[in-house]
C-alpha positions in Angstrom: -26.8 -1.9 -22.1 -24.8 0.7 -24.0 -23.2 -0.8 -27.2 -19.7 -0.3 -28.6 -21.3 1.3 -31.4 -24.2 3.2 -29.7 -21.0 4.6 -27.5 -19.2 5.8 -30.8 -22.1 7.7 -31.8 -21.9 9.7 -28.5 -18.4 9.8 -29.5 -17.2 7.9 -26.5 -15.8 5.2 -27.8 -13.9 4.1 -30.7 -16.0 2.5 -33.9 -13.4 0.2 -34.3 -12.8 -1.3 -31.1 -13.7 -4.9 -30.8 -13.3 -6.7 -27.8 -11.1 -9.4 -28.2 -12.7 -11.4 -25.4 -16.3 -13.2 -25.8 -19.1 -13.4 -23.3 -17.5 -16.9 -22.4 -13.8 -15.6 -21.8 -15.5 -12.4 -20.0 -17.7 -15.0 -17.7 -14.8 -16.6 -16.8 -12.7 -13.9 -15.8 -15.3 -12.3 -13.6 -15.9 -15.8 -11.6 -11.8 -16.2 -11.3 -12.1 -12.7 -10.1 -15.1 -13.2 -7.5 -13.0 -16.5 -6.2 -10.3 -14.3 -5.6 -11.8 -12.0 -3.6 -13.4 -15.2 -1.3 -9.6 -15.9 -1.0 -8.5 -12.7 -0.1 -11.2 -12.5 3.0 -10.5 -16.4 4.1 -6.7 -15.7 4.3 -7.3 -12.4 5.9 -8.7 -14.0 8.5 -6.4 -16.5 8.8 -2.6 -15.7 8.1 -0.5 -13.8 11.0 -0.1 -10.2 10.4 2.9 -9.1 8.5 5.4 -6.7 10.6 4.2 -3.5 8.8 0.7 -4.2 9.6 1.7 -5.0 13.8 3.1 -1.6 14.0 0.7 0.3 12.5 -2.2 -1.7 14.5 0.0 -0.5 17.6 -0.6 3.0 16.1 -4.2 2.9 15.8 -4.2 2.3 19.6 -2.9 5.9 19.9 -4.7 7.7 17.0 -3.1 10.9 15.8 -3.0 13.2 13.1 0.3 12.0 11.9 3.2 9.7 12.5 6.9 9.2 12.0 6.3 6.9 8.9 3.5 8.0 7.1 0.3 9.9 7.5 -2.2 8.9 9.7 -5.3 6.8 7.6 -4.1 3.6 8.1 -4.5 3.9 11.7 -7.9 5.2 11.3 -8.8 2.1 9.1 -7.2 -0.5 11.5 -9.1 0.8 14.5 -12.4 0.7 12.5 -12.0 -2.9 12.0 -10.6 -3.9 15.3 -13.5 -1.9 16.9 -16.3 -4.2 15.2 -14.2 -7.2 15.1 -11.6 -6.8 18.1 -7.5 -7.1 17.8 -7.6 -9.9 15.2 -6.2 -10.0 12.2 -9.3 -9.8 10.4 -10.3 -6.8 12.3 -6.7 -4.9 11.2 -7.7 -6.0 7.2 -11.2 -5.4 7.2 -11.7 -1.5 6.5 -8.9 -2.6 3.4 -10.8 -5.5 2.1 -13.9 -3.6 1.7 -12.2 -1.3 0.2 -10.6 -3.2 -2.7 -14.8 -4.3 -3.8 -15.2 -0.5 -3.3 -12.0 0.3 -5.3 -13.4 -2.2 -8.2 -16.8 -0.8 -8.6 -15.1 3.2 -8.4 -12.6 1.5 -11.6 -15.8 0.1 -13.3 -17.9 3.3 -13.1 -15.1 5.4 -13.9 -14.8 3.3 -17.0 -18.3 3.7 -17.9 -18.3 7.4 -17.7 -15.0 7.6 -19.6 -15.9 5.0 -22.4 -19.7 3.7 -22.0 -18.7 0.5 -22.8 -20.0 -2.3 -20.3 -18.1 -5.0 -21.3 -15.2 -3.2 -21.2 -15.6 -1.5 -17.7 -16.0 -5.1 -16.4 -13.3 -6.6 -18.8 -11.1 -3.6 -16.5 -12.1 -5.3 -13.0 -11.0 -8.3 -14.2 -7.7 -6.9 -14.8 -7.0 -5.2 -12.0 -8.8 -7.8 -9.7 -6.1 -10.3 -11.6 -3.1 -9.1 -10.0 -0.9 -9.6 -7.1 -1.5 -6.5 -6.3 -5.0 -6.4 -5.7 -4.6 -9.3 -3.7 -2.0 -8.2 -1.3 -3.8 -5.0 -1.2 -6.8 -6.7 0.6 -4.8 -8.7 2.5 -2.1 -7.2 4.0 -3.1 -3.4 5.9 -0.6 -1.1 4.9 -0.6 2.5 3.5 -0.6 1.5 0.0 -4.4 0.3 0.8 -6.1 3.2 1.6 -3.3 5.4 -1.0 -4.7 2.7 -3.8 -8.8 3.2 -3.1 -8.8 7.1 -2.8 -6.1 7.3 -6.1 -9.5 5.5 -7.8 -11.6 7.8 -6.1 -9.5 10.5 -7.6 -9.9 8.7 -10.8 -13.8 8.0 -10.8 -14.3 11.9 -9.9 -12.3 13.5 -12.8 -14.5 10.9 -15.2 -17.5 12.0 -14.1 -16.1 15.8 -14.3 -15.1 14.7 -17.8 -18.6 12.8 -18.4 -21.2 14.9 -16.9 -19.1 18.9 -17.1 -20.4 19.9 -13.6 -18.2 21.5 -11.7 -19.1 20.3 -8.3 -16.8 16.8 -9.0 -14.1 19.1 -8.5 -14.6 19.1 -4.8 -15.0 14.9 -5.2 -11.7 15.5 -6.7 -10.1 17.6 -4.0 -11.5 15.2 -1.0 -10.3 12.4 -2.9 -6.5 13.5 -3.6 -6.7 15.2 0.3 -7.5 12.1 1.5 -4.9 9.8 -0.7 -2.0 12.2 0.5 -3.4 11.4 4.0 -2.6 7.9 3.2 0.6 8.2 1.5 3.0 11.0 0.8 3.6 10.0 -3.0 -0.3 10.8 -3.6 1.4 14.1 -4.8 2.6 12.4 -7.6 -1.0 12.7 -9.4 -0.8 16.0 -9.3 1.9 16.8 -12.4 -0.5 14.6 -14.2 -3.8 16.5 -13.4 -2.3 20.0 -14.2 -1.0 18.5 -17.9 -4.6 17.1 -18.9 -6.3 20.8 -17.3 -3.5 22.4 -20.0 -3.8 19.8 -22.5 -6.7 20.0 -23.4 -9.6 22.6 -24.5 -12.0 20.8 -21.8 -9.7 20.9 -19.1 -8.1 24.7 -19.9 -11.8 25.9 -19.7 -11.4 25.3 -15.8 -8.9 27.2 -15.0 -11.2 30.2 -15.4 -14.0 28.7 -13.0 -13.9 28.6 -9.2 -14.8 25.4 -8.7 -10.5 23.6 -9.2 -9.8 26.5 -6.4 -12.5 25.1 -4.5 -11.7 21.5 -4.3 -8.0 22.8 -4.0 -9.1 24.3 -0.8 -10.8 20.8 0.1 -7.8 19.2 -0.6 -5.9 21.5 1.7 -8.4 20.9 4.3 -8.0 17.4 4.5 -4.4 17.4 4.6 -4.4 20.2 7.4 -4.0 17.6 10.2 -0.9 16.0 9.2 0.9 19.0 7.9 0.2 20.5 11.8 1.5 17.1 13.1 4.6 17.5 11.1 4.3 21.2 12.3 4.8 20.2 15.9 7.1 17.2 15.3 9.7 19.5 13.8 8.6 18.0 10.4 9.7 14.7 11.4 7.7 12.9 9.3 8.1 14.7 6.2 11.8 14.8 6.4 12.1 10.6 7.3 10.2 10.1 3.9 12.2 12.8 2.0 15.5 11.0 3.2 13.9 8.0 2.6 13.5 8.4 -1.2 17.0 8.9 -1.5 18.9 7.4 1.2 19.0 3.7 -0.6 21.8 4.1 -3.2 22.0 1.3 -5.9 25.4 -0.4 -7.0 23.9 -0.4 -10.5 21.3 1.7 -12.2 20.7 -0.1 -15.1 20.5 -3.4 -12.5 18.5 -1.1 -10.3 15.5 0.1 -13.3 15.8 -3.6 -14.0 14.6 -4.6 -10.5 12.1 -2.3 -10.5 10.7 -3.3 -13.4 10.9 -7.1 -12.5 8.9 -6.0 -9.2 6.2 -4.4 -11.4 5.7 -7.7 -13.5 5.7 -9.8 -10.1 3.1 -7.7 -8.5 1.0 -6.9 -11.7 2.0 -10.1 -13.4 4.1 -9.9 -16.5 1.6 -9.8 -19.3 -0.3 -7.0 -17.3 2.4 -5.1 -16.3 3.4 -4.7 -19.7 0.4 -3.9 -21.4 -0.3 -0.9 -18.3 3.1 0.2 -18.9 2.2 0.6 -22.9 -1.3 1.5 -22.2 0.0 4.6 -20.3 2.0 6.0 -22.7 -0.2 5.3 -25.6 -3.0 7.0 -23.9 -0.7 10.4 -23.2 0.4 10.2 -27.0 -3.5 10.1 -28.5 -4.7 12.1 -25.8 -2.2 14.9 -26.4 -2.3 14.2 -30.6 -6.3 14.7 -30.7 -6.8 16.9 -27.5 -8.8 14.3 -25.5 -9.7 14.7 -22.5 -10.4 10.7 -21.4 -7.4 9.3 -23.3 -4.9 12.6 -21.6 -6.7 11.6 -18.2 -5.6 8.2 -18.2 -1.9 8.7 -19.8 -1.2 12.3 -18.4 -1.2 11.1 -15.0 -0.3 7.5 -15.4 2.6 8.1 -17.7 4.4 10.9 -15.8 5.0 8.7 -12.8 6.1 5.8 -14.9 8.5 8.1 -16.0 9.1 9.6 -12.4 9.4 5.9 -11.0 11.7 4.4 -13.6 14.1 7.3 -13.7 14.3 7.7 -10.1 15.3 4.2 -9.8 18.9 4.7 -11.7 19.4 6.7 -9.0 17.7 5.2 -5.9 15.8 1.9 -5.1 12.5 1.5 -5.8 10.4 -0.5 -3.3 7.7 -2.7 -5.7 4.7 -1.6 -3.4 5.6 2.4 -4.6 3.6 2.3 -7.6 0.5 1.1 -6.7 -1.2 3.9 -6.7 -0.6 4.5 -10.7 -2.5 1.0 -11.7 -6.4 2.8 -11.7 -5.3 4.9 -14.2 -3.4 2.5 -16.4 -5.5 -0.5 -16.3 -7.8 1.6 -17.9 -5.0 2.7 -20.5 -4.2 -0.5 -21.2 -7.6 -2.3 -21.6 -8.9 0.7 -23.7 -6.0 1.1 -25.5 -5.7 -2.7 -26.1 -9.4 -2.5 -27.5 -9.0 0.2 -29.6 -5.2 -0.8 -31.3 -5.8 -4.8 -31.4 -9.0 -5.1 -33.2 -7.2 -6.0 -36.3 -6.4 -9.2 -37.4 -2.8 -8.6 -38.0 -2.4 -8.3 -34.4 -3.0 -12.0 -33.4 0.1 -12.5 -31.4 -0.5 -9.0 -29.7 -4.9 -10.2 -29.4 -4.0 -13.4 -27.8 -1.7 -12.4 -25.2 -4.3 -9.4 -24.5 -6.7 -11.7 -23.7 -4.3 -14.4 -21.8 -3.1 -11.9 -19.7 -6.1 -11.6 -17.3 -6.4 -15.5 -17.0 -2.3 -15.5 -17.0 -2.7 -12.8 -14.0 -5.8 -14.7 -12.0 -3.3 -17.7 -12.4 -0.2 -16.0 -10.6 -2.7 -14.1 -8.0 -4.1 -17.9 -7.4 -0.3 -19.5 -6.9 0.7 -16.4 -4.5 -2.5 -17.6 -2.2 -2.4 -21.0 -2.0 1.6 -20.6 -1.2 0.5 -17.9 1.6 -2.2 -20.3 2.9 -0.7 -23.9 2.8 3.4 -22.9 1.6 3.2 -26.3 -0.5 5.5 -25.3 -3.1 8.7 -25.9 -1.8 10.7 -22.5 -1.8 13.6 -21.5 0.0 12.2 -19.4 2.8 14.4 -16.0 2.2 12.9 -16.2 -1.6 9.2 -16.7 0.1 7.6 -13.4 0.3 4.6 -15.0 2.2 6.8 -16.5 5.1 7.2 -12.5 6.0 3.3 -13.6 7.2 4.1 -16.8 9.2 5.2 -18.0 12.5 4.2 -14.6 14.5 1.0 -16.2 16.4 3.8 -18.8 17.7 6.7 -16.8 18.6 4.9 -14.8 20.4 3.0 -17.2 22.3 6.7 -18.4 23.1 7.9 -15.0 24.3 4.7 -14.5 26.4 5.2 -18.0 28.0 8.9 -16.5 28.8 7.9 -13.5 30.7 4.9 -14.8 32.0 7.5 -17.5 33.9 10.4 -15.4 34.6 7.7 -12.8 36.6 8.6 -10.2 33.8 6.8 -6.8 33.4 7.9 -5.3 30.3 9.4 -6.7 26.9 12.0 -4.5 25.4 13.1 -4.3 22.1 15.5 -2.6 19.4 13.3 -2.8 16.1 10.0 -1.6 15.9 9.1 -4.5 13.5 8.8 -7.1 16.8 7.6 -4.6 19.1 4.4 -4.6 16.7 4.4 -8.7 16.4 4.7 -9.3 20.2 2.6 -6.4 21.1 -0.1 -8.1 19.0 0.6 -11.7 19.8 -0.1 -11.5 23.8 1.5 -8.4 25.1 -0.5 -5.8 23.8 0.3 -1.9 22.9 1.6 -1.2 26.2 3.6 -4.2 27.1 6.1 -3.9 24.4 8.6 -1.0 23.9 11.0 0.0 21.8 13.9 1.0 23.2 15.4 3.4 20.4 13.8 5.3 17.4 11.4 6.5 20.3 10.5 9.4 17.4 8.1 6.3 16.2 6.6 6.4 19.5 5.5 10.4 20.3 1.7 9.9 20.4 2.0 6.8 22.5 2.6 8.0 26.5 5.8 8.2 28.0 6.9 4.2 28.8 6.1 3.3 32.5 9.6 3.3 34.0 7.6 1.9 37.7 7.1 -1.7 35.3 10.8 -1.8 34.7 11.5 -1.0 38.7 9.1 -3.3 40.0 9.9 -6.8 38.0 12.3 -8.1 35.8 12.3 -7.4 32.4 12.8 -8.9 28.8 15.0 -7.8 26.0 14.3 -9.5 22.5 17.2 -9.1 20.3 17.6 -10.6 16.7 20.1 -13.3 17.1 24.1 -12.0 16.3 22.7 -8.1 17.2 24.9 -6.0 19.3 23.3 -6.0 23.2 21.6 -3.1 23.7 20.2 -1.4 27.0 22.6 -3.6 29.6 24.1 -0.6 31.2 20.9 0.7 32.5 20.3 -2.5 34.4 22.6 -4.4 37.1 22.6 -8.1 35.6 21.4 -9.5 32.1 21.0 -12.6 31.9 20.3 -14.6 28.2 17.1 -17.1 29.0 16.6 -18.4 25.6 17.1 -18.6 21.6 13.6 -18.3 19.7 13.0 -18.8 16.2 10.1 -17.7 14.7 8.2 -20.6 13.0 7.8 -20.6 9.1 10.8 -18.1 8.9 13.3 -20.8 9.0 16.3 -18.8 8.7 19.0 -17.8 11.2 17.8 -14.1 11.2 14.7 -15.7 12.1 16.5 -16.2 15.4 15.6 -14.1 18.5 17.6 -14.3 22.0 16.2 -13.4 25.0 17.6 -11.6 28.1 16.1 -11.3 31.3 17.2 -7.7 33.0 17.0 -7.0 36.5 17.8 -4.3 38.7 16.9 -1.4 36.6 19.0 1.8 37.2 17.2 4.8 35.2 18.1 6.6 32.4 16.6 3.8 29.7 14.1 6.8 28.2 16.2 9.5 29.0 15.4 11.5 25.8 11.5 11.9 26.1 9.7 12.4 22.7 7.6 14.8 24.5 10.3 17.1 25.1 12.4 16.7 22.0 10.2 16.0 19.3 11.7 15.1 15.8 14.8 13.9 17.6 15.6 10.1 17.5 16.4 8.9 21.3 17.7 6.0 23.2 20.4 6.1 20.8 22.2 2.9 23.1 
């Protein structure tokens, strides 16, 4: 084992760092952490997929090189895990739970190469393994899952560039941030960061001179070659949705609006991590750039910058809590390293103690979230419940599959693509459920089989109160039932349900195949 000292004499570590947390404290954290993780995989397993993660499993039923929302890698995850576990809910997760162990092993070698300080590294896992996070990361299957792992990737290969000085990490670094941008469009975001710590620098400037960045630049653009032609022949669809979509959401406030996106970083991180990461970051750009090094201007050049991007974006524009996930590699690593080396003094006791509460003050939170996913025994009302999002699908749509199954229905119709995934899921499956607008979501599926809707009835879920949607096309509608989801318990939670008969034509009039990039259906 590598001591803190031995480290300094390599000059990779800081003589006077001192962690502030003993063998016991680090034991602890690191069995909190590995009960965690047994959490993460029984709930997996066990809780109802969340909307997001119902639509994209419909997606990896039709695999593409692209789609309306995001790029394609969470589809390829999803059917990885459903093909060696089947359509169930731990098959969507699994590809993502594996990769949050991967994700912490990739933060704790990255560590190692940057600092060569075990305790440390591991003290870093604990951290990032502490927070909300991390958990909902494993859990739920969403872009921000595979965006998160390959961001670390992108992390652990620039270290080892930093550690070892061979240039071949640059195409580890290439695939990585290829692959992240395949996962999620704001993967882009790392890049303002890795161009300042090439510049800043005299390790990094040396490469600009060597082939080997214009190789893994070329990787990069290899990787991202398949959704950039899917945009190509979707008339950009998917790049323009999420450029409209960073800017579409106006806030009332932006003081109020920075404020909520801050609040959202301490829910998700938990307070006392969030805070440190958000100091971590900067300090790290500030003694990177004031002695030129390369480790501490790796973790705060790109970490920093999209803190900044984030927080100033939000005066302007709401900022989803899930959007910066895919800084936290970088800045756990700020902050734990920069907490090491600033609070080894004894005149920071206040700052010491609450570095080393806030893993355990983390684990805690991440602990309450479960247990109220998996049992709901604190008593919260249900629209302040994030986890009810997760609850009650399995039921309603046994009840709407009971429905059509008695009424001799083919198809189930909706207007929102939210419980076309859910029912599609829970007993209709990828082809029994359509959308009947927003068919843009829908261009790699095939065309919907108009002979289902002429040969039986049909059903139309609506949210309860919605305008009625796709009546004209059929001679009588006819509303059958009012379904609320179970767990929800709220009035939006409240689906009616018509049965249509007599279909006329016309319903899919506007073909994706033929318009691409165009919404249709617009009834």
């Amino acid at each position: 084992m590598v001591s803190v000292a031995e480290a300094a004499l390599r000059g990779k570590a800081d003589p006077s760092s001192r962690a502030p947390v003993g063998t016991l404290g680090l034991t602890l954290g690191l069995f909190a952490v590995s009960c965690l993780i047994v959490a993460r995989f029984v709930l997996a397993a066990t809780t109802d997929l969340a909307e997001d993660e119902a639509y994209y499993w419909m997606w990896s039923k039709h695999l593409a090189a692209g789609y309306y929302d995001h790029p394609a890698m969470i589809a390829w995850w999803i059917r990885a895990g459903t093909e060696i576990f089947g359509d169930t809910a731990f098959g969507v997760r699994f590809v993502g739970l594996l990769s949050t162990v991967a994700g912490s092993y990739l933060l704790w070698r990255a560590s190692l190469a940057l600092f060569a300080d075990r305790a440390a590294a591991l003290l870093a896992v604990v951290w990032m393994n502490g927070t909300i996070l991390s958990a909902a990361a494993g859990i739920v299957s969403t872009p921000d899952t595979p965006l998160a792992f390959f961001a670390t990737c992108v992390l652990f290969a620039l270290a080892k560039l930093i550690e070892t000085e061979r240039g071949a990490w640059w195409l580890g670094v290439g695939g990585a941030l290829g692959l992240a941008f395949m996962s999620k469009y704001t993967a882009a975001l790392m890049l303002p960061g890795l161009f300042l710590w090439m510049a800043g620098t005299r390790e990094g400037r040396r490469w600009f001179l060597r082939p080997e960045p214009y190789l893994g630049a070329l990787v990069a653009i290899a990787a991202i070659a398949p959704v950039v032609w899917w945009n190509y022949a979707h008339d950009w669809a998917s790049f323009a949705k999420q450029a409209a979509h960073g800017v579409k959401d106006k806030p009332a406030n932006a003081f109020a609006s920075v404020g909520e996106l801050l609040g959202g970083q301490a829910g998700l991180a938990t307070p006392l991590i969030f805070l440190f990461c958000l100091w971590g970051s900067f300090y790290a750009l500030a003694r990177g750039l004031r002695r030129g090094d390369a480790r501490w201007l790796l973790l705060g050049g790109i970490a920093a910058p999209m803190w900044a991007f984030f927080i100033v974006h939000a005066a302007s524009q709401k900022i989803q809590p899930n959007w910066p996930g895919l800084v936290y590699p970088f800045a756990i690593l700020a902050a734990v390293h920069g907490g090491l080396a600033v609070l080894g003094h004894r005149r920071a006791l206040t700052l010491r103690t609450a570095f080393v509460a806030a893993p355990f003050i983390g684990a805690a939170f991440t602990l309450v979230a479960l247990l109220q996913l998996g049992t709901g025994a604190i008593p919260i009302e249900a629209k302040k419940d994030p986890t009810t999002r997760m609850k009650g699908w399995s039921a309603l749509g046994a009840d709407i599959d009971r429905l059509r199954r008695e009424h001799g229905a083919g198809l189930v119709l909706t207007d929102r693509y939210a419980i076309t995934g859910e029912l599609a899921f829970h007993g209709m499956g990828a082809d029994g459920v359509v959308q009947i607008n927003d068919r843009i979501r829908y261009s790699n599926f095939p065309s919907p089989d108009e002979s289902r809707l002429k040969d039986a009835p049909a059903l139309l879920v609506l949210k309860a109160g919605s305008q009625q949607k796709a009546f004209p096309a059929f001679d009588s509608a006819v509303q059958i039932a009012t379904v609320t989801r179970p767990g929800g318990l709220q009035p939006r939670d409240a689906y009616a349900v018509f049965l249509l008969s007599g279909y006329r034509g016309g319903l899919f009039a506007c073909d994706p195949a033929t318009r691409q990039g165009k919404t249709c259906s617009q009834m």
